[in-house]
C-alpha positions as CSV (number, residue, x, y, z in Angstrom):
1,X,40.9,19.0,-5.7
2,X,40.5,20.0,-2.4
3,X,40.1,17.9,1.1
4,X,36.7,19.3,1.2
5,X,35.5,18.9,-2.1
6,X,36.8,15.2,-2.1
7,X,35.0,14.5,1.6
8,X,31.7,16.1,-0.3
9,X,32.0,13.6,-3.1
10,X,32.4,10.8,-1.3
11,X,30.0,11.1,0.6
12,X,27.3,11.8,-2.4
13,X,28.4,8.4,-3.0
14,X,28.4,6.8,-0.3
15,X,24.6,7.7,0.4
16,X,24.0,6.9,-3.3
17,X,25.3,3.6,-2.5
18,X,23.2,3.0,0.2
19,X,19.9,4.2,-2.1
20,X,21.1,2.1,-4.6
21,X,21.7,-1.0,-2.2
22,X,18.0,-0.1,-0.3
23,X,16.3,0.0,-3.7
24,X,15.9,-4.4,-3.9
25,X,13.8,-4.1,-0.7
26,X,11.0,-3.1,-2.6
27,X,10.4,-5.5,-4.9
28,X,9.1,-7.6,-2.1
29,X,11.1,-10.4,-2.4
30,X,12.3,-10.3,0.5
31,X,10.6,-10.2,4.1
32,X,11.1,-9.4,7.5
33,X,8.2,-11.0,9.2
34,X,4.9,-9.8,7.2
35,X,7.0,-6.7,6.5
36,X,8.0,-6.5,2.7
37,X,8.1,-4.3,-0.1
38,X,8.5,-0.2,0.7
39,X,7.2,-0.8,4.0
40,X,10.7,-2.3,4.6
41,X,13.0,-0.5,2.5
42,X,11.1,2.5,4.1
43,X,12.3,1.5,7.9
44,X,15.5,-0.4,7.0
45,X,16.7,3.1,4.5
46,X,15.7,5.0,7.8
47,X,18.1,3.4,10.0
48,X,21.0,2.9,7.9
49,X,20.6,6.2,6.7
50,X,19.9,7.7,9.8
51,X,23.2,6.2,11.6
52,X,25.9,6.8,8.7
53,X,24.1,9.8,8.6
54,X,25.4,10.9,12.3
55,X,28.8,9.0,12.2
56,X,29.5,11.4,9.0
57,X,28.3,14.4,11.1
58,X,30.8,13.6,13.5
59,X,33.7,12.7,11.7
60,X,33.7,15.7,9.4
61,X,32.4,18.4,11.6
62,X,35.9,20.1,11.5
63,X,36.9,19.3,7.7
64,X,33.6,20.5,6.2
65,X,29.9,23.2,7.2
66,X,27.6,20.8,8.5
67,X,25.3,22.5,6.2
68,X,27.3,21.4,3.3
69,X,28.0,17.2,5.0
70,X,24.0,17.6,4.8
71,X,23.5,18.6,1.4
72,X,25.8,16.0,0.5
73,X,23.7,13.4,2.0
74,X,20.8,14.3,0.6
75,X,22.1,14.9,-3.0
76,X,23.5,11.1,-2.8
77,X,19.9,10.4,-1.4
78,X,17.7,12.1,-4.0
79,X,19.9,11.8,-7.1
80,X,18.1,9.4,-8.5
81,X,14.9,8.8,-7.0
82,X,14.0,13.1,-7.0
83,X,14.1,13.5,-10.7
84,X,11.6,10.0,-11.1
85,X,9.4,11.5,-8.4
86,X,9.3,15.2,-10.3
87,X,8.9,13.9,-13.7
88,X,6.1,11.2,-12.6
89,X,4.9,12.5,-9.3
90,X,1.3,10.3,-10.0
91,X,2.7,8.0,-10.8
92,X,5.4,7.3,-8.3
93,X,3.0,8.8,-5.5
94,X,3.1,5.1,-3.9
95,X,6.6,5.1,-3.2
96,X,6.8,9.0,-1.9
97,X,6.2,8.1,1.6
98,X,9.6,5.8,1.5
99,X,11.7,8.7,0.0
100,X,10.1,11.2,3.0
101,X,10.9,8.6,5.7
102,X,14.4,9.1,3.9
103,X,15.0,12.6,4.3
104,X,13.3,12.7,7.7
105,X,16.2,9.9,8.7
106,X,18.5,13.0,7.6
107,X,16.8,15.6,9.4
108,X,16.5,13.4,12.5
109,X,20.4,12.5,12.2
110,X,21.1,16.4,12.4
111,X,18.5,16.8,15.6
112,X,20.6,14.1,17.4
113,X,23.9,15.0,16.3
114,X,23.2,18.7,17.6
115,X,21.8,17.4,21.3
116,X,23.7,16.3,24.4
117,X,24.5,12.7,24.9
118,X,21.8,11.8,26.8
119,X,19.2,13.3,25.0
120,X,20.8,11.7,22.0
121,X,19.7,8.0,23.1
122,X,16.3,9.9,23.5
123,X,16.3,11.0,20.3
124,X,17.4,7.9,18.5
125,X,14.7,5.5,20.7
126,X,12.1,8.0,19.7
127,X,13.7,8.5,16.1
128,X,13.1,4.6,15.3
129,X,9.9,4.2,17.0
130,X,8.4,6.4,14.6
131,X,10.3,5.4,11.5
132,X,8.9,2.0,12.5
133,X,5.0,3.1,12.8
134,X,5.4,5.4,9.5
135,X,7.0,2.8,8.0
136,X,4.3,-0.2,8.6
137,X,1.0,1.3,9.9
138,X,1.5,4.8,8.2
139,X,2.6,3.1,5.0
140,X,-0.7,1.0,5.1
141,X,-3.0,4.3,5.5
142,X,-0.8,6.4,2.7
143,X,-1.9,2.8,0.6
144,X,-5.2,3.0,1.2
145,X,-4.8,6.6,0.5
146,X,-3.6,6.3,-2.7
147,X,-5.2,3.4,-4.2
148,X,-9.3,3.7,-2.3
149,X,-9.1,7.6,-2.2
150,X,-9.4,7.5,1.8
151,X,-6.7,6.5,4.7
152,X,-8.6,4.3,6.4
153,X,-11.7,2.8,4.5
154,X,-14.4,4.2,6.4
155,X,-16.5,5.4,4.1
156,X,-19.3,8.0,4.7
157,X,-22.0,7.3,2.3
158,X,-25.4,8.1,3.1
159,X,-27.0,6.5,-0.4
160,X,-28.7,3.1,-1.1
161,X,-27.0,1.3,-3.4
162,X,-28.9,-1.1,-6.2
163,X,-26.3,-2.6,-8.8
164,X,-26.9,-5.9,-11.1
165,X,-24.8,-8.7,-10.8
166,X,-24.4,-12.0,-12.6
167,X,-24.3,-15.1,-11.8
168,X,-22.0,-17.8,-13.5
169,X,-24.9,-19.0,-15.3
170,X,-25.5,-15.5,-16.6
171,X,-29.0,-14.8,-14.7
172,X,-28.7,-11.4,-13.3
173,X,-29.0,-10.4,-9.6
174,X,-29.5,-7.4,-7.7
175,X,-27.0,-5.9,-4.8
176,X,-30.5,-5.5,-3.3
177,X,-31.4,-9.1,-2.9
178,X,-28.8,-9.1,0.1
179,X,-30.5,-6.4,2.1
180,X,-30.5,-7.1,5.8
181,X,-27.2,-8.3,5.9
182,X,-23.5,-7.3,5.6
183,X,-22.6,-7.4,2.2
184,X,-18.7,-8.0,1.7
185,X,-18.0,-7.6,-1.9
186,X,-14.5,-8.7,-3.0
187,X,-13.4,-7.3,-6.3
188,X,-11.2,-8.7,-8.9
189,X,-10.4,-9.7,-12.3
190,X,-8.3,-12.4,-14.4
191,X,-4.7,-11.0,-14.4
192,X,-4.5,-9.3,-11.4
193,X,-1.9,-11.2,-9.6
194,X,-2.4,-9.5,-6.0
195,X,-6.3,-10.2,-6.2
196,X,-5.0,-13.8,-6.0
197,X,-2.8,-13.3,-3.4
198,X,-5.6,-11.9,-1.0
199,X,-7.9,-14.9,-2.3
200,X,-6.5,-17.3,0.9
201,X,-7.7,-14.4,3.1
202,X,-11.0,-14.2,1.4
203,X,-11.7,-17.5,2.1
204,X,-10.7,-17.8,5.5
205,X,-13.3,-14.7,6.2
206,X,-15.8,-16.7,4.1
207,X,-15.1,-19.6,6.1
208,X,-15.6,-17.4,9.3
209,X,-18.6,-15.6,8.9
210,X,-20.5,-18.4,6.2
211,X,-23.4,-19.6,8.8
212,X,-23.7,-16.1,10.2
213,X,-27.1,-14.9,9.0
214,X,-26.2,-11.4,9.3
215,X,-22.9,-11.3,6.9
216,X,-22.6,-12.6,3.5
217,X,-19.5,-12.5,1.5
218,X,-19.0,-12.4,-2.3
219,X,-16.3,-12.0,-5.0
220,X,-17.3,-9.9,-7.6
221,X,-14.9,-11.0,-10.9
222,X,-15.1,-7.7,-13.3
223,X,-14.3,-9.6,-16.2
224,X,-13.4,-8.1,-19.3
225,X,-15.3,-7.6,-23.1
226,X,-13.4,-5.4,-25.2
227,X,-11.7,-5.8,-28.8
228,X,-8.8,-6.1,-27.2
229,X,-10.0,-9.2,-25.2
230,X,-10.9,-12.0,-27.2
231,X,-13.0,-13.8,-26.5
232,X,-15.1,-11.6,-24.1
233,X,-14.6,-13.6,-21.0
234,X,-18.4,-14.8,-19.8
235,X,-19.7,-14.4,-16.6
236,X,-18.8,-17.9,-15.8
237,X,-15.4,-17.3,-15.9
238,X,-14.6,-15.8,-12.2
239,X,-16.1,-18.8,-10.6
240,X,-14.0,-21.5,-13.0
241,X,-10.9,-19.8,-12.1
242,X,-12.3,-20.3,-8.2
243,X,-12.8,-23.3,-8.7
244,X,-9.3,-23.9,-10.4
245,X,-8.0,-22.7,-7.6
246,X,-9.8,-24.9,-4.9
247,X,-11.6,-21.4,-3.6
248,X,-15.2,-21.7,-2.3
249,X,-16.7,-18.5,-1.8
250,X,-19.7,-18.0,-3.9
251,X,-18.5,-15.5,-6.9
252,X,-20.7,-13.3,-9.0
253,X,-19.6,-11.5,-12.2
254,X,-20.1,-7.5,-13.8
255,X,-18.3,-6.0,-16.7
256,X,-15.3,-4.5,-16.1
257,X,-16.5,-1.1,-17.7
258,X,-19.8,-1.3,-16.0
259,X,-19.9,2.6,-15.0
260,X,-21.4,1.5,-11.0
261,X,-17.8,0.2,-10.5
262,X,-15.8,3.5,-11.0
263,X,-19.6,5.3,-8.9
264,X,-18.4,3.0,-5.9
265,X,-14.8,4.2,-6.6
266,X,-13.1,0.9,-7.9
267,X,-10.2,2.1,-9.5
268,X,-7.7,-0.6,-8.1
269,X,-7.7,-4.5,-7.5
270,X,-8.5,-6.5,-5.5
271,X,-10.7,-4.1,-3.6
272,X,-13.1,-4.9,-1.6
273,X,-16.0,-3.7,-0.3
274,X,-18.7,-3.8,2.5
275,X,-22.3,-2.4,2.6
276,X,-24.2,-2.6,5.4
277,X,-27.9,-3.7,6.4
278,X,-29.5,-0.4,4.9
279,X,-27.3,-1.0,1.5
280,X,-25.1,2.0,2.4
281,X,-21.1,1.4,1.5
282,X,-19.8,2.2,4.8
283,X,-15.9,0.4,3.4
284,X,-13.4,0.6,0.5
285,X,-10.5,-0.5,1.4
286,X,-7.8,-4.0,1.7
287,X,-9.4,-7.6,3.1
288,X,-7.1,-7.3,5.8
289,X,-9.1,-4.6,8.0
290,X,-12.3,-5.8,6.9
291,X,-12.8,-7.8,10.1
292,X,-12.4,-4.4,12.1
293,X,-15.7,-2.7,10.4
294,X,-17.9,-6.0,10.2
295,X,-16.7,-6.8,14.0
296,X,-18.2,-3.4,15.5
């Protein structure tokens, strides 16, 4: 075999080493601050990838095309992530942004390796300053994206909603009833895992805003009654669970298949939403930006 097909090959591994090695990060079982799942893997692939990326650029240069040192890099890269991305592109549409942020490590390596030395530093400070803001900030508005059907929540939504609700005791309510107010609707269901997660956030926005006259918060639990569910779980199940919990926002309760939910576009949980004085949905999105739409 020759030098430069051996330098090739090593080098597909070596990059699918460091794929392989990145791929843990996005579990999120680890964190770097609040920085966890694909948001990390996303930043922390981009610099190891982008610095082996030029230290292979510049050791081979003379032993093999830089064309062919950068197809080798991104074979190692794509090898196994590509094909799952072609095959399930849907479904594997949350995780694109990280594999993108991969290859533009690449193309950014290449950039650098072909520019002075000065403009190199330049082009690396530049480089990871944007890999940083894709990676934590863009990552948040390719989630919301994905999962609310808009990038940053805003919604423009010129009707007047009117939906029933339940309370625990099973009496129904209408959305309505909470005109001239903020409406902050938080919606979950039994087995979502995350919903619970956002829960301590819920309440400290409860907590917040509970004696303004102006804002009410709710959870909405979508609970479930089909034949695959047994028994159907009864509108006073959301609020147990709340209470199990040592949660004290007030908690309402609609059928998971109730057709207003997928009309306001709740396809995901936990997601919340917000309606303002008129009963317009001006908000679909994550409980963490829900303080910049109700504060303005």
């Amino acid at each position: 075999m020759k030098v430069s097909s051996k330098i090739f090959i090593r080098i597909i591994l070596v990059f699918l080493l460091i794929s392989l090695l990145i791929a843990p990060l996005r579990g999120g079982f680890i964190a770097i601050g609040s920085v966890t799942g694909f948001p990390l893997s996303s930043i922390v692939g981009f610099i190891i990838i982008y610095f082996v990326s030029l230290w292979f650029l510049v050791r081979f240069k003379d032993k093999l095309p830089v064309g062919l040192i950068l197809l080798s890099i991104f074979v190692g890269i794509s090898l196994i992530i590509l094909p799952i991305h072609i095959f399930d592109f849907t479904g594997t549409l949350g995780s694109l942004l990280e594999y993108l942020i991969h290859i533009l490590a690449i193309l950014m390596a290449f950039i650098c390796y072909k520019s002075s030395k000065y403009v190199r530093v330049v082009i690396t400070i530049l480089s990871l300053g944007g890999a940083l803001w894709l990676s934590i900030s863009g990552y948040d508005l390719w989630a919301n994206k994905q999962n609310f059907k808009t990038y940053t929540g805003k919604i423009n939504d010129n009707r007047t909603w009117n939906f029933q609700l339940q309370t625990a005791d099973g009496d129904t309510v209408s959305i309505e009833s909470f005109r001239g107010k903020i409406v902050i609707v938080d919606c979950w269901y039994t087995y979502c895992g995350y919903c619970f997660k956002a829960f301590p956030k819920v309440q400290t926005i409860y907590d917040k805003y509970k004696d303004n006259p102006g804002i009410q918060l709710i959870g909405l639990h979508c609970r479930i009654e089909d034949d695959k569910h047994k028994p159907a779980e009864k509108p006073s199940k959301g609020k147990e669970l709340l209470i199990e919990e040592g949660y004290t926002f007030p908690c309402y309760s609609i059928n998971m298949k109730d057709k207003v939910l997928k009309d306001l576009g709740v396809s995901k949980f936990p997601t919340v939403l917000i309606f303002n004085k008129d009963g317009r949905l001006i908000y679909r999105g994550d409980i963490e930006y829900v303080e910049n739409v109700i504060g303005k």
